[in-house]
C-alpha positions as CSV (number, residue, x, y, z in Angstrom):
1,X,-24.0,58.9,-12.9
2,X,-26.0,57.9,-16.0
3,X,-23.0,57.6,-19.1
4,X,-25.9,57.0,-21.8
5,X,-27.2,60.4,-21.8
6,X,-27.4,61.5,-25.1
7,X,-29.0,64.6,-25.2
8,X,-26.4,67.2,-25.9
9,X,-25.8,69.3,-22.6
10,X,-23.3,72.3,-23.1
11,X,-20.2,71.8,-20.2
12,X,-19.0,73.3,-17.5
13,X,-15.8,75.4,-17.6
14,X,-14.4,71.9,-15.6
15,X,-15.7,69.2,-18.2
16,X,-14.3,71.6,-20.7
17,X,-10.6,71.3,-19.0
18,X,-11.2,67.8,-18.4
19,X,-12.1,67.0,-21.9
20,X,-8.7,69.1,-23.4
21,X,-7.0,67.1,-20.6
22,X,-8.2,63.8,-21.8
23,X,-7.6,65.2,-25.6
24,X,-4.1,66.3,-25.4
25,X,-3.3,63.2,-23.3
26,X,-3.7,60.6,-26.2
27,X,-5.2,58.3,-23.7
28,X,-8.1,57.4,-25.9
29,X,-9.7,58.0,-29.0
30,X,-12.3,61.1,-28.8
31,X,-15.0,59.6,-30.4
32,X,-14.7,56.6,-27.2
33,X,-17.2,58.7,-24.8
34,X,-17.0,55.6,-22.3
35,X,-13.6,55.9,-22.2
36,X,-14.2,59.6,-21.7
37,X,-16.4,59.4,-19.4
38,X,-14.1,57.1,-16.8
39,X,-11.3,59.2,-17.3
40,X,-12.7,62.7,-16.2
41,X,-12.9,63.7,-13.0
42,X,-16.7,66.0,-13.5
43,X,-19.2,64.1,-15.1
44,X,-18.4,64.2,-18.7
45,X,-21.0,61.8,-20.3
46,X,-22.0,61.3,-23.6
47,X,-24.2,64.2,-24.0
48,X,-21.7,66.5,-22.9
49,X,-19.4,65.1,-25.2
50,X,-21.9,65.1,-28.2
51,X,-22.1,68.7,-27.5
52,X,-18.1,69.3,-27.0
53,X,-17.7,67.7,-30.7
54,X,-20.3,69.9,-32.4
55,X,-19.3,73.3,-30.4
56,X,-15.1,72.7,-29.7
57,X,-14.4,76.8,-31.3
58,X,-17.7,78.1,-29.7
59,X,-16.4,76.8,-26.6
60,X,-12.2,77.6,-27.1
61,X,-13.9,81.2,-27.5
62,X,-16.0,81.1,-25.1
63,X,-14.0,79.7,-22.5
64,X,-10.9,81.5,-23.9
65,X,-9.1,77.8,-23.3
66,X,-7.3,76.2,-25.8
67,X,-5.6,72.5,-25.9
68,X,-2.5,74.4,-26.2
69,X,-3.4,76.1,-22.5
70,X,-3.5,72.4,-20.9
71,X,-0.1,71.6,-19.4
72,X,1.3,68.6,-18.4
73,X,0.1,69.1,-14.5
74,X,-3.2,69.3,-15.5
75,X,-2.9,66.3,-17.5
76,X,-1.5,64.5,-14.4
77,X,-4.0,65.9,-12.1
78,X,-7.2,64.6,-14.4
79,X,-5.5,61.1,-15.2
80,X,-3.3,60.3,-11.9
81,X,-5.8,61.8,-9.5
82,X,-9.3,60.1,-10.7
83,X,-7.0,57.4,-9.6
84,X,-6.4,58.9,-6.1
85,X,-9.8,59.8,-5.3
């Protein structure tokens, strides 16, 4: 897993979660894609992110999920479980 891709790369439906996961968490800044990056469980590396930052209502829409859709299991699932695996 290569973090210093920079080429944007739309997500996945997964990096998406993971992303609003990280987001709503307060774990880290947003604009820290290494921090990112070791907190998500599916590959979200900087290029992803680049992409995330310039696209976030394209992809509410598209995706139809909102940081107000991520719970606090999901939350736990992303940050305790990249733990577990």
């Amino acid at each position: 897993m290569d973090i210093s891709v920079g080429i944007p790369t739309k997500p996945t439906i997964e990096q998406w979660r993971d992303y609003l996961a990280i987001q709503k968490s307060g774990v880290t800044n947003m604009f820290n894609t290494r921090a990112i990056y070791c907190c998500s469980k599916h590959d979200l590396n900087e290029g992803v992110c680049y992409y995330i930052m310039h696209h976030y209502e394209e992809l509410e829409k598209e995706f139809g999920l909102t940081i107000d859709s991520i719970n606090d299991a999901d939350i736990d699932n992303l940050l305790i479980g990249s733990y577990m695996d």
